[in-house]
Rosetta silent file (secondary structure, phi, psi, omega in degrees, C-alpha in Angstrom):
SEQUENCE: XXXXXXXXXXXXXXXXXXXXXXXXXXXXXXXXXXXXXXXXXXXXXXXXXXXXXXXXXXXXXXXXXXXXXXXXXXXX
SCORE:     score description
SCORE:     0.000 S_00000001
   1 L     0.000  -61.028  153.841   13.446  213.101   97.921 S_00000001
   2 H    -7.524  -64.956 -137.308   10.832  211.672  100.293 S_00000001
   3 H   -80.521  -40.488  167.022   10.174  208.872   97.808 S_00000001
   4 H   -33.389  -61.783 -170.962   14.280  208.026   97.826 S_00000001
   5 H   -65.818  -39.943 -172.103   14.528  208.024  101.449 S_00000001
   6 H   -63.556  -43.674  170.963   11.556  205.991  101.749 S_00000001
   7 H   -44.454  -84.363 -168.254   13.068  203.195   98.920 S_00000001
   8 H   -27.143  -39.395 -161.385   16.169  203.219  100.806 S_00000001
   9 H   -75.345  -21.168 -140.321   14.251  202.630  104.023 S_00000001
  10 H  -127.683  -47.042  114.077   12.568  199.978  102.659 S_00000001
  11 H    21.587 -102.419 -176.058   15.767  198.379  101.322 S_00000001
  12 H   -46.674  -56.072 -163.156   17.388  197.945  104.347 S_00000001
  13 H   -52.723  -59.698 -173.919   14.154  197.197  106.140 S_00000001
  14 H   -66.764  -64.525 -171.218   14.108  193.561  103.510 S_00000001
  15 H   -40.887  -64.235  178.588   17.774  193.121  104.182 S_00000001
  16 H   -65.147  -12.965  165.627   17.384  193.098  107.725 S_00000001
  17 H   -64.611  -41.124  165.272   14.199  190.775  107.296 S_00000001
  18 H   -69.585  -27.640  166.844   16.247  188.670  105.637 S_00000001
  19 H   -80.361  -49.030 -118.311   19.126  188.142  107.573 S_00000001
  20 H   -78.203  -24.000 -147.608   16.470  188.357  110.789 S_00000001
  21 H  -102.274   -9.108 -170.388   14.660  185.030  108.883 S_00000001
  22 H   -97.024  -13.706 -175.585   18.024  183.029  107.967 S_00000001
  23 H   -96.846  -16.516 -171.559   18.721  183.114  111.610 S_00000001
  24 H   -93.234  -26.769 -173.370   15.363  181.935  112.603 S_00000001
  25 H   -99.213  -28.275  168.613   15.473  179.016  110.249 S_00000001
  26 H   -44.209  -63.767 -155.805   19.134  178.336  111.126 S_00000001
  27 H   -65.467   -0.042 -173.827   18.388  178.322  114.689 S_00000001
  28 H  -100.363  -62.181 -146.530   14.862  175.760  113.885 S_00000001
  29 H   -64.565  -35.507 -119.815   16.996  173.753  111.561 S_00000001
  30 L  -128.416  -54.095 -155.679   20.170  172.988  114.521 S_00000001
  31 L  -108.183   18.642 -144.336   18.362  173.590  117.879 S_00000001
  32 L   -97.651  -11.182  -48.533   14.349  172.507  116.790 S_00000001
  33 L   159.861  -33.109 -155.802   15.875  169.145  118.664 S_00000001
  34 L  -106.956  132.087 -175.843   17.225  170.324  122.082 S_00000001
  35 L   -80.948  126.025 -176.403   15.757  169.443  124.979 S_00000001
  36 L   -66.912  160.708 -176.918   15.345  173.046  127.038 S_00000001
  37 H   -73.732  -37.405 -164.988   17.559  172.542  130.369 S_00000001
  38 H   -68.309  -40.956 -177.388   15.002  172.977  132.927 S_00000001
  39 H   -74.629  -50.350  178.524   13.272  169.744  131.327 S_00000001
  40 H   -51.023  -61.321 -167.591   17.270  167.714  131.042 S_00000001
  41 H   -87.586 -112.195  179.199   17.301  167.993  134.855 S_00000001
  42 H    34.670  -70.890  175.989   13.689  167.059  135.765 S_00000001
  43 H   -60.032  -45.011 -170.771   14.416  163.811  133.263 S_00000001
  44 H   -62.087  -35.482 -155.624   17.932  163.137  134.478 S_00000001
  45 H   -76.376  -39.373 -167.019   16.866  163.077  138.198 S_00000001
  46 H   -57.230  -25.709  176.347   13.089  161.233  137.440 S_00000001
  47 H   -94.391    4.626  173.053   15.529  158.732  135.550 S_00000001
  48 H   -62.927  -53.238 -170.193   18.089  158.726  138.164 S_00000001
  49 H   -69.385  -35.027  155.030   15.434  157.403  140.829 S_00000001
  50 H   -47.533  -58.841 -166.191   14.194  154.929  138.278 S_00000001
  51 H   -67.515  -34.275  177.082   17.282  153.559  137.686 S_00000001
  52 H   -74.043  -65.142  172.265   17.719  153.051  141.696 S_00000001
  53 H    -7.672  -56.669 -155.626   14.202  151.330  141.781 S_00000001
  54 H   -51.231  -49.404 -171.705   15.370  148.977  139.114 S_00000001
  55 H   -63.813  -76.592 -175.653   18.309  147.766  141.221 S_00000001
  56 H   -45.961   -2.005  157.372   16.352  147.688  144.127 S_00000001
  57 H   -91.915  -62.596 -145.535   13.883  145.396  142.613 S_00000001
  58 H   -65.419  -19.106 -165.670   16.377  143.314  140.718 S_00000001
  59 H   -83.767  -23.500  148.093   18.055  142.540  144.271 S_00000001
  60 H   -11.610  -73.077  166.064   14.523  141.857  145.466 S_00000001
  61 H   -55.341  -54.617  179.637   14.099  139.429  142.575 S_00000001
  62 H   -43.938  -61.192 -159.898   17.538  137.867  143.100 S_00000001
  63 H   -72.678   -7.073 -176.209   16.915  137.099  146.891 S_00000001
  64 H   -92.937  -52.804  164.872   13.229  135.571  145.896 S_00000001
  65 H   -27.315  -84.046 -179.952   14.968  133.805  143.283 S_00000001
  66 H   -44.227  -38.248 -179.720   17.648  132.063  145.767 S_00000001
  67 H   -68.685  -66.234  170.042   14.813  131.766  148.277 S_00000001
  68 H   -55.960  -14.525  164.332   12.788  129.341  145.753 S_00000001
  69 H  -123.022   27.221  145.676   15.227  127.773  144.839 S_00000001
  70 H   -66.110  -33.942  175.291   16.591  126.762  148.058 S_00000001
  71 H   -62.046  -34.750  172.958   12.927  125.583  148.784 S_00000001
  72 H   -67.139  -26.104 -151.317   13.147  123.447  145.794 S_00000001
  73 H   -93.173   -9.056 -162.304   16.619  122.181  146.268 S_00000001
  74 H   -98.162  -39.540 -166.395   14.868  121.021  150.355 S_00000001
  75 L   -74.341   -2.353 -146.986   11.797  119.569  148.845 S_00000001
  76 L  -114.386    0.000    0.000   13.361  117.515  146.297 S_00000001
């Protein structure tokens, strides 16, 4: 009887290994990809502040820009 109960046990025990491991490779094949959130906002903000740098350089450049070549257009 033992040796039944144990079979049975042992049964189930694979079944539930088995669904336990189709969920673990589901969830690697779908999610192995995903950026955790705590990391998403870190990145969004460090590229938010980037992205203002840029601008604040490009208008930088622009006004250096106009300024040379207003020097050029007096020197000419």
């Amino acid at each position: 009887m033992y040796f039944f109960l144990f079979v049975s046990l042992h049964r189930q025990a694979r079944k539930d290994l088995d669904i336990a491991l189709a969920k673990v490779t589901y969830m690697e094949a779908n999610y192995n990809d995903v950026v955790p959130r705590r990391d998403f906002v870190l990145l969004e903000t460090k590229s938010n502040e980037l992205l203002e740098r840029i601008k604040e350089l490009q208008d930088i450049n622009d006004n250096q820009s106009r300024d040379i070549e207003h020097i050029r257009t007096q020197n000419e």
